[in-house]
DOTORTOR-246775 format. One record per residue (C-alpha): residue number from 1; x, y, z. Coordinates in steps of 0.05 Angstrom, whole numbers, plus 5000, padded with zeros to 4 digits. Example, Ala and Ser with C-alpha at 12.3 -4.5 7.8 and 13.67 -1.06 7.14 Angstrom:
<recs>
+-----+------+------+------+
: num :    u :    v :    w :
+-----+------+------+------+
:   1 : 5246 : 4910 : 5156 :
:   2 : 5273 : 4979 : 5143 :
+-----+------+------+------+
</recs>
This chain:
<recs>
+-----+------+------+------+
: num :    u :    v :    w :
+-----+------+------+------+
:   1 : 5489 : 6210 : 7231 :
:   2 : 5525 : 6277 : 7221 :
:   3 : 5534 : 6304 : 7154 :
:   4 : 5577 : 6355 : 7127 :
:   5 : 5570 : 6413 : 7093 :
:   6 : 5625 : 6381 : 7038 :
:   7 : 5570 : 6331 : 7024 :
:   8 : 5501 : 6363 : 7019 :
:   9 : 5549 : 6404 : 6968 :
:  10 : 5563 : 6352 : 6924 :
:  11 : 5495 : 6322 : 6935 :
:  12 : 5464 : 6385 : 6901 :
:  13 : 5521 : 6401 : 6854 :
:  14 : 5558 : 6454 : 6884 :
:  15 : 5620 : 6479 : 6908 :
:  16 : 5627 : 6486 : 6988 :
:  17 : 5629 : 6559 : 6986 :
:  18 : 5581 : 6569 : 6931 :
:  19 : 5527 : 6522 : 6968 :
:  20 : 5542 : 6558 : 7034 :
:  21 : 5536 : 6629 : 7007 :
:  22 : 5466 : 6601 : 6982 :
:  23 : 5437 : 6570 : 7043 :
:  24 : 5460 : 6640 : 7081 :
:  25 : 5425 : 6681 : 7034 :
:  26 : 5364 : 6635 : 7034 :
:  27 : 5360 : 6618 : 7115 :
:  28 : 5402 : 6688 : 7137 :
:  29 : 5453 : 6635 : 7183 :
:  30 : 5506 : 6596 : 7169 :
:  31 : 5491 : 6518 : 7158 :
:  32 : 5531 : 6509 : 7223 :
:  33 : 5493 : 6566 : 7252 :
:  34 : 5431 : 6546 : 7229 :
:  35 : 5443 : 6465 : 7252 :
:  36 : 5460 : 6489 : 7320 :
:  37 : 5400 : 6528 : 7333 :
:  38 : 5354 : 6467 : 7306 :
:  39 : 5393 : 6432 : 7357 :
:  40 : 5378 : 6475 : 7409 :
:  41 : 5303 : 6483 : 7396 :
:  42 : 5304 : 6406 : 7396 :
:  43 : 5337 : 6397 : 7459 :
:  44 : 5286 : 6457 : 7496 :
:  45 : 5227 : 6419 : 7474 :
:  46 : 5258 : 6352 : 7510 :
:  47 : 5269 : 6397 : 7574 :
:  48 : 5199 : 6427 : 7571 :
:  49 : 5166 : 6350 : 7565 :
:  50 : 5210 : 6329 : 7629 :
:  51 : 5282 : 6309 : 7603 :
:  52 : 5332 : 6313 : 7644 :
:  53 : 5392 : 6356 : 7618 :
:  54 : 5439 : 6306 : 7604 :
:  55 : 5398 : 6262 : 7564 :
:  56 : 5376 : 6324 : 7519 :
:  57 : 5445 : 6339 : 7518 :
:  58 : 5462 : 6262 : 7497 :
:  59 : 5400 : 6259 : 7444 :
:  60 : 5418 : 6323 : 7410 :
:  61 : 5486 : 6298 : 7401 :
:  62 : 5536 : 6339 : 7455 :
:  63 : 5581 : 6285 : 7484 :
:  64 : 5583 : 6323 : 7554 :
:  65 : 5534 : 6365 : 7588 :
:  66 : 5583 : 6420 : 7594 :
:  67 : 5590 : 6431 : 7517 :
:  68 : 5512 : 6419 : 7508 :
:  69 : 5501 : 6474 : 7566 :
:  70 : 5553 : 6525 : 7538 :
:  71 : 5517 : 6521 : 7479 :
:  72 : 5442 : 6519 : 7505 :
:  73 : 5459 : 6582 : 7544 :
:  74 : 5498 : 6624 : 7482 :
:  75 : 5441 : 6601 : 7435 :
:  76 : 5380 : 6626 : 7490 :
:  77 : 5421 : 6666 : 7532 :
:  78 : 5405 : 6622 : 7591 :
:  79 : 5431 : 6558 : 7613 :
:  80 : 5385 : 6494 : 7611 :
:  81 : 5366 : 6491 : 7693 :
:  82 : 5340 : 6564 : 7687 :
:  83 : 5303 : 6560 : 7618 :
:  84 : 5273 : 6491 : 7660 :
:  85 : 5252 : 6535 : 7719 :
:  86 : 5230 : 6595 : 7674 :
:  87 : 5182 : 6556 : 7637 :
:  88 : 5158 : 6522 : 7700 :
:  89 : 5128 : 6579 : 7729 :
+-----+------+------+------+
</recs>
């Protein structure tokens, strides 16, 4: 289950923007940023073992393949099907 920046805030006792000013100054990203790219590298290990796109897509947590390939391809600069081939070779 998701959870919100709002909430690991108050879980550790600070304010939104104070917690998020922290975690970019600790991690250099964004917590979005940073989630997003955790996502990613999840879903690229699935596609290197054999997953098909859409059920990397589904298990990261994309509701459509078209969202979860947008952001494969802005996060590696390559969409899923060519990272696949790329790392098939």
């Amino acid at each position: 289950e998701p959870i919100s920046v709002e909430k690991v805030a108050e879980l550790t006792y600070y304010s939104k923007s104070h917690f998020m000013k922290f975690f970019k100054t600790y991690t250099g990203k964004s917590p979005a940023r940073y989630r997003t790219e955790q996502k990613v590298g999840q879903a690229m290990m699935m596609l290197e073992s054999g997953l098909p796109i859409k059920e990397a897509a589904r298990l990261t947590g994309y509701s459509d393949v078209y969202a979860f390939t947008k952001q494969f391809t802005k996060t590696c600069g390559m969409p899923p099907g060519k990272y696949i081939q790329t790392r098939l070779k």
